[in-house]
C-alpha positions in Angstrom: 0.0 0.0 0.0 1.4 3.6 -1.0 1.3 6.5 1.0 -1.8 8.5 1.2 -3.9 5.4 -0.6 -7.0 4.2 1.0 -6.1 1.6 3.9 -7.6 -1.1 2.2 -5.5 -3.8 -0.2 -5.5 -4.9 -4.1 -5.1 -8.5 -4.3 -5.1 -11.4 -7.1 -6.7 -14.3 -5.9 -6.4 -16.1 -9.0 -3.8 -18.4 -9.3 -2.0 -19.1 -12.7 -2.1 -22.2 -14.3 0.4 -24.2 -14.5 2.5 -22.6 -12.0 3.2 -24.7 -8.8 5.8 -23.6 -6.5 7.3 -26.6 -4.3 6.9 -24.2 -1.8 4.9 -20.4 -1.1 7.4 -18.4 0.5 6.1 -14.8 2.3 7.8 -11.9 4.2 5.4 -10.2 7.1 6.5 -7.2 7.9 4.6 -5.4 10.5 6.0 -2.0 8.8 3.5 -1.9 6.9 0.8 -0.9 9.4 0.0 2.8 9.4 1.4 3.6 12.8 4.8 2.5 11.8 7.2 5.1 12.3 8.8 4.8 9.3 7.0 3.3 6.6 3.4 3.8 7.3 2.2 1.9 4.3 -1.3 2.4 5.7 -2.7 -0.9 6.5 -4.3 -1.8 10.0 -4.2 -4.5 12.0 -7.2 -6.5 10.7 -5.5 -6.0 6.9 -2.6 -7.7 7.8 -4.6 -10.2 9.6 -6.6 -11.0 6.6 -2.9 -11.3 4.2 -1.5 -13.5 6.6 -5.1 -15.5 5.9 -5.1 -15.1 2.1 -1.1 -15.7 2.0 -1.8 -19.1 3.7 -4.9 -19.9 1.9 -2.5 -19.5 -1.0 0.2 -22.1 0.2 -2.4 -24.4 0.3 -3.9 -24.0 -3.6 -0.7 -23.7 -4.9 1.9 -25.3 -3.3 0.1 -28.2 -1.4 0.2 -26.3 2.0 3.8 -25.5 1.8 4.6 -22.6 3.5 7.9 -20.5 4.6 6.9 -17.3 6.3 9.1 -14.7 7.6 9.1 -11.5 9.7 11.1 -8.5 9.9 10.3 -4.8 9.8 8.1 -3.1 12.0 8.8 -0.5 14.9 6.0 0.4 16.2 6.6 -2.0 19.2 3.6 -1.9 21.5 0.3 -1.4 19.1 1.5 -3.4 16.3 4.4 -5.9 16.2 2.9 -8.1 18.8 -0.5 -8.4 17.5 0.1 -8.5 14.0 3.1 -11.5 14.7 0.4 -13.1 17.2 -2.1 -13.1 14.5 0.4 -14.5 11.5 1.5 -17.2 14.4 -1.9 -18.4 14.7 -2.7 -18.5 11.3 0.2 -20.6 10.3 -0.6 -22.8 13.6 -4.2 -23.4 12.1 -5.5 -21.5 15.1 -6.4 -17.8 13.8 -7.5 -15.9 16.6 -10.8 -13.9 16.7 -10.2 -10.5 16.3 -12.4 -9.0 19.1 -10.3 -11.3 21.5 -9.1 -9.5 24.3 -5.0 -9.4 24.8 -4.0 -10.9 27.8 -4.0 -9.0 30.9 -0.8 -10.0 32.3 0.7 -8.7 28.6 -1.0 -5.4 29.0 0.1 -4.8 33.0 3.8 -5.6 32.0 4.0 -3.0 28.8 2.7 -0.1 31.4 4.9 -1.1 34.0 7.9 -1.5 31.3 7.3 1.5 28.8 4.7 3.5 30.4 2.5 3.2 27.4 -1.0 1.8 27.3 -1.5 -1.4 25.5 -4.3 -2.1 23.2 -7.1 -4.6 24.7 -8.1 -6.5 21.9 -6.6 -8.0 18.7 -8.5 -6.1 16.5 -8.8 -2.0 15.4 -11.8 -2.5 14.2 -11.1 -1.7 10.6 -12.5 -3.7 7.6 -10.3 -6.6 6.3 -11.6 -6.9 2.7 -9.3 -7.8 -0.4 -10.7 -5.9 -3.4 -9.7 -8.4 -5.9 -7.1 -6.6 -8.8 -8.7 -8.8 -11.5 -12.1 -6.4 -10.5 -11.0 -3.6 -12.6 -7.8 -1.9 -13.2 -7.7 1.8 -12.9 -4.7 3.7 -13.9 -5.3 6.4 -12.1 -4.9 4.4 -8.9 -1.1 4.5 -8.1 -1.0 0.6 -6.3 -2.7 -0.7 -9.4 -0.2 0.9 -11.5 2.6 -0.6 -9.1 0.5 -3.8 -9.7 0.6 -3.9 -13.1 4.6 -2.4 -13.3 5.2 -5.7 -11.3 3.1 -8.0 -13.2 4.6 -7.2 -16.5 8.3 -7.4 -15.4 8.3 -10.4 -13.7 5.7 -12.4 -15.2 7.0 -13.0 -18.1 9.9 -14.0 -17.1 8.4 -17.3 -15.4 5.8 -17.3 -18.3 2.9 -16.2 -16.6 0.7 -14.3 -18.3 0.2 -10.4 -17.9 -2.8 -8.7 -18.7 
């Protein structure tokens, strides 16, 4: 997601045919939540959530459930790394965790008595977690559908996929 975009998310859930990875292999970043301090690529909580979702969903239509998923990236230490890395853990573990679930008291008493911040109570922001699917429309006047289709036609072809 660009700067200044919407924080909702373009996604292809088509697959290609023919192209079967031996394995799916996906970098989390919690940068790219809108509170990070230095990205701010303007997605919330329950975005990411639903990535980690679709990501793993993905594993399993492509590459028979084979799935090496990495984090890295995110600073925002208290509000988002550990719910957005909680979330991505229990996806992978087949145990996604409901949203509205509250964090765990014990959690929230030790980041007040550590940092002197105020932890956040549940697991969600409240934000909608939709995927508007890319192969919906593509507007060139949207700057991550241009970035989309940028991507799609210099790597594609390369691996003979096709572009659109």
């Amino acid at each position: 997601m660009l700067p200044g975009c919407a924080p909702s998310t373009r996604s292809s859930r088509r697959w290609w045919p023919g192209f079967r990875p031996q394995i799916l292999v996906s970098q989390h970043g919690a940068d790219r939540h809108r509170r990070d301090p230095l990205a701010r690529l303007e997605l919330s909580i329950d975005a990411q959530r639903a990535a980690h979702a679709a990501i793993h969903a993905l594993a399993h239509e492509a590459a028979g459930g084979r799935w090496l998923f990495t984090g890295g990236g995110g600073y925002e230490l208290v509000q988002v790394v550990p719910r957005t890395w909680t979330h991505l853990l229990a996806e992978a573990a087949g145990q996604p965790i409901d949203p509205g679930t509250q964090t765990p008291a014990p959690w929230r008493e030790y980041v007040v008595r550590r940092t002197g911040l105020t932890a956040p109570e549940q697991m969600t922001e409240g934000a909608p977690a939709q995927f508007e699917p890319f192969e919906s429309g593509y507007d060139p006047a949207d700057p991550v559908d241009r970035a989309i289709m940028a991507t799609r036609n210099a790597v594609f072809p390369l691996h003979g996929l096709m572009t659109l």
